[in-house]
C-alpha positions in Angstrom: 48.0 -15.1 78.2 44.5 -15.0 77.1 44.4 -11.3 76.7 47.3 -11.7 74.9 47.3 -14.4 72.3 43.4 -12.5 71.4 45.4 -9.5 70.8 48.0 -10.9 68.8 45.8 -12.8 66.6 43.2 -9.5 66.0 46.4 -7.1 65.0 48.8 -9.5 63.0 45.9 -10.5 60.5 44.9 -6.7 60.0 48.4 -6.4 59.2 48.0 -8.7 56.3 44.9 -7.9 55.1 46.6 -5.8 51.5 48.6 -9.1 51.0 45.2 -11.2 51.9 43.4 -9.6 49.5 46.2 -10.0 46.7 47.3 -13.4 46.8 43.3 -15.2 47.2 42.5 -12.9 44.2 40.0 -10.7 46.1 39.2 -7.3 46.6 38.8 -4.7 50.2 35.2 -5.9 50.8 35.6 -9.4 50.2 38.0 -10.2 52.5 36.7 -7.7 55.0 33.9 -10.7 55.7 37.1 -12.5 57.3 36.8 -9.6 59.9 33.5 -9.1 60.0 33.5 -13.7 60.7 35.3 -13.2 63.6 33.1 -10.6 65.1 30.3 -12.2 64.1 31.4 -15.0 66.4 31.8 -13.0 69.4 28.9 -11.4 68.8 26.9 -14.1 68.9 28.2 -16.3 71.6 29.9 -14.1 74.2 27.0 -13.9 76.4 26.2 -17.2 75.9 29.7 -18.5 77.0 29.9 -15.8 80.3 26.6 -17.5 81.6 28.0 -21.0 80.9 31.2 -19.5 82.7 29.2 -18.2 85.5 27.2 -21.6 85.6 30.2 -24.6 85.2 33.3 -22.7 86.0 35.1 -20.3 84.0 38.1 -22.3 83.8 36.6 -25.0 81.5 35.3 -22.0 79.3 38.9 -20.2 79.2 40.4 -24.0 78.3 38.2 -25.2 75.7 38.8 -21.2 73.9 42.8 -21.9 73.7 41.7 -25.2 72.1 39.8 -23.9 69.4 42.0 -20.8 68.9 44.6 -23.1 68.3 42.9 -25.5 65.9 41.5 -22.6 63.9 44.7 -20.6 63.4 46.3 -23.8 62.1 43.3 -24.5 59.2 43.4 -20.7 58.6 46.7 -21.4 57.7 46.0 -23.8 55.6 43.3 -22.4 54.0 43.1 -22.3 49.9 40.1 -19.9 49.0 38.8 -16.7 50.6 35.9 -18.4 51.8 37.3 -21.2 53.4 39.7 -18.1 55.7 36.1 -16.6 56.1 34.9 -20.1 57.8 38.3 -20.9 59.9 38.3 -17.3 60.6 34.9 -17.6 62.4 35.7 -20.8 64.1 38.8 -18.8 65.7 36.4 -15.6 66.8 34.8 -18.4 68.7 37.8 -19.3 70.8 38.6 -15.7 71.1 34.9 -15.1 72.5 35.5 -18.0 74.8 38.9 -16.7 76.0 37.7 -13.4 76.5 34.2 -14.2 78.1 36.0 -15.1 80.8 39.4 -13.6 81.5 38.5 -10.3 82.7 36.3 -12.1 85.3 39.2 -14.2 86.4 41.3 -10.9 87.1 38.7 -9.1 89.2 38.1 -12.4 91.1 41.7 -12.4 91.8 42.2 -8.5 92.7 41.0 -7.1 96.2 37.8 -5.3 96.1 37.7 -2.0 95.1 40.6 -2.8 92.5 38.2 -3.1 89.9 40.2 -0.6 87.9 43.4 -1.8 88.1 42.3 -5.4 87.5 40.8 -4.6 83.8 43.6 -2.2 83.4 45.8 -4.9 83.6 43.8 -7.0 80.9 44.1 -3.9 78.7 47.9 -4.3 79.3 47.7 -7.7 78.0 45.3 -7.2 75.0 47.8 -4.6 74.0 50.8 -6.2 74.2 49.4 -8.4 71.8 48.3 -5.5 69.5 52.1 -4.4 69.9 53.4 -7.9 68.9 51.4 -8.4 66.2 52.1 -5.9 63.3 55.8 -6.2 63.7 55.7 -9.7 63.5 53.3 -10.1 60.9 55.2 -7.6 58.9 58.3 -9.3 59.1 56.8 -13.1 59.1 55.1 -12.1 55.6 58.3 -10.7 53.9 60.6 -13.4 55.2 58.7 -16.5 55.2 55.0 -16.6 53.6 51.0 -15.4 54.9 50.1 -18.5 56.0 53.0 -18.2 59.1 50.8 -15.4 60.5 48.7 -18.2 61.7 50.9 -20.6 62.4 52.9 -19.0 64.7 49.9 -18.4 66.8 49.5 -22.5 67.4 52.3 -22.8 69.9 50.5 -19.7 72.1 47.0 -21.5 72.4 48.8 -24.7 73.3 50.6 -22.9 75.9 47.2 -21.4 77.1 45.4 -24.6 76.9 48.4 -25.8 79.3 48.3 -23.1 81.9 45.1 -23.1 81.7 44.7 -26.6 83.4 47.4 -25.8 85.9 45.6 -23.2 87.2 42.1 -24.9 87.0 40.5 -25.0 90.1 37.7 -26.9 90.9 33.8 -26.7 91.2 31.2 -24.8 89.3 30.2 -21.7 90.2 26.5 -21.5 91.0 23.7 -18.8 91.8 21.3 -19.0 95.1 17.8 -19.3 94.5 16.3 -20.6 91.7 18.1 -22.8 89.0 20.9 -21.0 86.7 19.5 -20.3 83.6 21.0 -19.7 79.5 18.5 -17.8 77.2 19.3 -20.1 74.5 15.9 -18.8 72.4 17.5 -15.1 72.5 21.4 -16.3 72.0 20.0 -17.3 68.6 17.8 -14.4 67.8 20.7 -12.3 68.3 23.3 -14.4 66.2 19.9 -13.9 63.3 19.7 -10.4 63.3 23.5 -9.8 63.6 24.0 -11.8 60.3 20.4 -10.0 58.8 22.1 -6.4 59.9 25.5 -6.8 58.4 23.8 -8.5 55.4 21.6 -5.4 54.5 24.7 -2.8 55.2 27.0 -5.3 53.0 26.1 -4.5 49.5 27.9 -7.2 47.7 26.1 -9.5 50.4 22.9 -8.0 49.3 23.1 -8.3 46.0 24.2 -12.1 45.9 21.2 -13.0 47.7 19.0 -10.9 45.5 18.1 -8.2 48.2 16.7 -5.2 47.6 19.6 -2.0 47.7 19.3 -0.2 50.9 18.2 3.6 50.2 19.5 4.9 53.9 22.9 4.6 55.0 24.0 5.1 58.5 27.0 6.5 60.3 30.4 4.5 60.2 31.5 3.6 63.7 34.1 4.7 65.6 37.5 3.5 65.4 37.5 0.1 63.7 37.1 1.4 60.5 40.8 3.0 60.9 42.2 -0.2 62.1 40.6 -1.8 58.6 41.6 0.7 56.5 44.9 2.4 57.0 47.2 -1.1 56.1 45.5 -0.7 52.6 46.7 2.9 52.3 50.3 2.2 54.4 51.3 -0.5 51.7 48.8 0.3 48.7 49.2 4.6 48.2 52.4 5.1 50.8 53.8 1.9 49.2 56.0 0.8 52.6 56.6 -2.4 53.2 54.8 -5.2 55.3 57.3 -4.8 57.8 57.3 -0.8 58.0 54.0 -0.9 58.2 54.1 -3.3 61.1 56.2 -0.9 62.9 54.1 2.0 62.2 51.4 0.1 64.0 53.2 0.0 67.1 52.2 3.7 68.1 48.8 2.3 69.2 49.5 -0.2 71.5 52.7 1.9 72.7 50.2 4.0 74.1 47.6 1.9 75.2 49.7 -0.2 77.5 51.0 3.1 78.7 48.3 4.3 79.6 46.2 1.5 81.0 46.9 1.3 84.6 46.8 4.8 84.8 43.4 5.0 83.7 42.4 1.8 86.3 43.8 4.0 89.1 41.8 6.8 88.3 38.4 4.9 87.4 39.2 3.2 91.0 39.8 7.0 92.7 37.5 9.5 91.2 35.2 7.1 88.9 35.0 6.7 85.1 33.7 9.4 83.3 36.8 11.6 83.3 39.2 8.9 81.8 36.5 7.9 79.3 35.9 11.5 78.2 39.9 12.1 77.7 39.4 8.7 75.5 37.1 9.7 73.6 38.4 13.4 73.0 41.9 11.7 71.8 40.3 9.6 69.8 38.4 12.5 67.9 42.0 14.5 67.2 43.2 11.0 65.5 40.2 11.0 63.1 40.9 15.3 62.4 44.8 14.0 61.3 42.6 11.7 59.4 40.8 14.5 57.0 44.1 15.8 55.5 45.8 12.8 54.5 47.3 12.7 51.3 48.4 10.5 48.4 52.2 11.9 49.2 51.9 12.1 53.0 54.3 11.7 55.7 54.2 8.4 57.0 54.4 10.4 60.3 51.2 10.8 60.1 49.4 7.9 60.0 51.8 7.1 62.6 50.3 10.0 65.0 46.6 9.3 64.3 47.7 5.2 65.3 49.2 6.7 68.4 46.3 9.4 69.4 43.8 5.7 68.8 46.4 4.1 71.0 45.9 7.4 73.8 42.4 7.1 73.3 42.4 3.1 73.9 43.9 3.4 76.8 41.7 5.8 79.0 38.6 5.1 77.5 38.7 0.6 77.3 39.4 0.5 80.6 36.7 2.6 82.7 34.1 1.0 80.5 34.9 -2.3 81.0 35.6 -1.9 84.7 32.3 0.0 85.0 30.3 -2.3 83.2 31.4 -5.5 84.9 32.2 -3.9 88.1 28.5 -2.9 88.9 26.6 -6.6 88.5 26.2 -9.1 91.4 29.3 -10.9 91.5 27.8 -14.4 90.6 26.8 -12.3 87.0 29.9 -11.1 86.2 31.1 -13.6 83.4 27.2 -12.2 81.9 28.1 -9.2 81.7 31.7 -9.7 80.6 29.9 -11.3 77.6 27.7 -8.2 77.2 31.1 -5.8 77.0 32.2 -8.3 74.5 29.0 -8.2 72.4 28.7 -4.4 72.3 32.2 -3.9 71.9 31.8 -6.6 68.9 29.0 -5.4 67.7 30.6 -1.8 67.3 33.6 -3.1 65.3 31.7 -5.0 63.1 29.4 -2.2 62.0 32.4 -0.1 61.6 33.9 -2.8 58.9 30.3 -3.2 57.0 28.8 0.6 57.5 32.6 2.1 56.7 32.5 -0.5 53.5 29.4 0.8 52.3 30.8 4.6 53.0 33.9 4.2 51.4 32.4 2.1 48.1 29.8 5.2 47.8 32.7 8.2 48.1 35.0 5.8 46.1 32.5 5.5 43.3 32.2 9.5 43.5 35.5 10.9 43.0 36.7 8.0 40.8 33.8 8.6 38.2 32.4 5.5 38.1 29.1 4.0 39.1 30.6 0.5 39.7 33.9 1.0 40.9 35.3 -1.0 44.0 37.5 0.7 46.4 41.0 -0.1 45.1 44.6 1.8 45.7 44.8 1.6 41.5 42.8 5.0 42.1 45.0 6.7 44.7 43.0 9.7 44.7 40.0 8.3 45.0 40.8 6.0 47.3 42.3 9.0 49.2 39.3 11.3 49.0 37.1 8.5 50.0 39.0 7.6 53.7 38.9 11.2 54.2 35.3 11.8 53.5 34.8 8.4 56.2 37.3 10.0 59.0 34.5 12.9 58.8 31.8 10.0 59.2 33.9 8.9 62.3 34.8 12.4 64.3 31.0 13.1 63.7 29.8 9.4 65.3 32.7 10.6 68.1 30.7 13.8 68.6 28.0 11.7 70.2 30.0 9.1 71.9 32.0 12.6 73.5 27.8 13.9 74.9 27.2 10.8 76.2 30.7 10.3 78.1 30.0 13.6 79.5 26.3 12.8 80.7 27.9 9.5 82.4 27.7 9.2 86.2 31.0 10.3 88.4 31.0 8.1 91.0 33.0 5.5 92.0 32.5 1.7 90.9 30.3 -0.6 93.2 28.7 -3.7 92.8 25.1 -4.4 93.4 23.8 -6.6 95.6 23.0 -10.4 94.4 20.1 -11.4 92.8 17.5 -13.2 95.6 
């Protein structure tokens, strides 16, 4: 359920992010920083909320994250301004770092061992089965009823998580032998600093509002995020289909994913994870090749093949990463290191919106003419042009990510011993 309702409420606002932008009279990078909220959120504070998890019971973590899900996605629904959804928005990444902090942890602890695999295969079922829900429903729900129903609908979900959740609390805190459990509260905020410093200097509106220098050095865009961010603007904005087409479109991921996820725990459990990461990885570079020759007048089958190669990709390479990862710390560290996958995984997706924002902007400005042009579909061309010039970005950055899949280990997933 967890899984789930942090699935549903990631997909069905990316769905509405071209109607987002239109109706709070803002442009692609302004209301990107309602993304980049939410990650900042997890970012911050998944680590912090796997040790507490670790420390007083993951249950009381998991509860308290349906809570505050469910509070925030009513005021996001409420909201009036773009910066008000930028505040609700990270006041729900909160709740979905709390939620997610600990669910995987709760799976393994409720799989034999050994099943390592399988268990975070089955999370990856549930994540995307909320990425499938999402973008059909948020299609529809914004041609039939209005925006702010995207987050209202997901209200009745955290309540019903918030409920579960208590009947299937159990009791007592877990605690580690030796000396007293510890939170690096000093380093929790040092991160949440230089996150909010890094995306600051690769924003350039951000920069320029607080009267920063412009950065002369641009790094790579990262990995798959930045499809997810743009491709509703060039579904609905060049292709001009519909909110709910386009929701259907973005079904081929998830599809996929869900597919494919239990097969890819199997394997990781049998031969270890580097083969199913390295078919991830390899997918996901063929989705971002489609990606170079789109077109103004494409096929909407296309977009629809590089969302489904994301969603092949998804599902071998989430799930021998995460099961690795996890799967390899003492056991009374786990909800740690659950954080940890959420941060780097967080930390990725947010540099994907800011660096692929800053890419985009530059290659916009480029083939539109025009030294201070924002990206907008009233240039079709450009706008074109530009994606296809930060698809190259992203099959490079894949390049790497492809080396060091291969250079992983091939054995099989064990835990190490606790910590004395």
């Amino acid at each position: 359920m967890g899984q789930f309702l942090t699935g549903v409420a990631t997909r069905i606002f990316s769905i509405s992010l071209p109607t987002l932008a239109s109706v709070l009279n803002t442009d692609i990078l302004a209301i990107s920083w309602a993304v980049i909220a939410y990650q900042l959120a997890g970012i911050s504070l998944s680590v912090v909320f796997g040790r507490l998890g670790d420390i007083h019971g993951r249950h009381v973590i998991y509860g308290l994250g349906f809570g505050i899900m469910t509070a925030s996605s009513l005021l996001c629904g409420l909201a009036s301004s773009a910066t008000q959804l930028i505040l609700f928005r990270f006041i729900q990444g909160l709740g979905a770092a709390m939620i997610s902090s600990a669910t995987r942890v709760l799976a393994m602890e409720a799989m034999p061992e050994g099943s390592e695999g399988r268990a975070n295969g089955y999370m990856t079922m549930g994540f995307h089965s909320g990425l499938l829900i999402g973008p059909p429903l948020g299609g529809f729900v914004i041609d039939l009823l209005d925006w702010r129903w995207i987050f209202f609908l997901l209200v009745p979900m955290g309540l019903t998580g918030v409920i579960l959740t208590i009947l299937r609390a159990q009791g007592g805190r877990t605690t580690s032998t030796g000396r007293a459990p510890s939170i690096d509260y000093l380093g929790a905020v040092l991160l949440i600093v230089l996150t909010v410093m890094l995306t600051l200097l690769l924003d350039r509106r951000s920069a320029e509002t607080i009267g920063a220098e412009r950065t002369g050095v641009l790094a790579l865009v990262f990995g798959a995020t930045v499809l997810g961010f743009l491709m509703p603007f060039y579904i609905q904005d060049v292709l001009h289909f519909s909110p709910s087409f386009m929701g259907l479109i973005f079904l081929a991921a998830p599809v996929f994913t869900i597919g494919l996820a239990t097969v890819s725990g199997q394997l990781t459990d049998r031969i270890g994870p580097r083969a199913p990461a390295s078919i991830g990885v390899l997918t996901t570079m063929g989705a971002f090749a489609i990606g170079l020759f789109l077109r103004m007048d494409s096929h909407w089958i296309l977009p629809t093949i590089m969302l489904g190669l994301v969603g092949v990709g998804s599902g071998f390479f989430n799930t021998p990463n995460q099961a690795a990862i996890i799967g390899s710390v003492p056991r009374e560290y786990r909800g740690f290191a659950t954080g940890m996958v959420q941060t780097i995984f967080g930390i990725s997706a947010l540099l994907g919106i800011s660096l692929g924002g800053v890419l985009l902007t530059l290659a916009f400005r480029y083939y539109a003419g025009a030294a201070d042009a924002m990206p907008s579909a009233e240039h079709p061309g450009a706008f074109v042009a530009a994606m296809n010039v930060t698809y190259f970005a992203c099959l490079v950055l894949m390049i790497v990510a492809l080396l060091a899949s291969f250079m992983r280990g091939g054995i099989k997933i064990e835990a190490a011993s606790s910590a004395t």
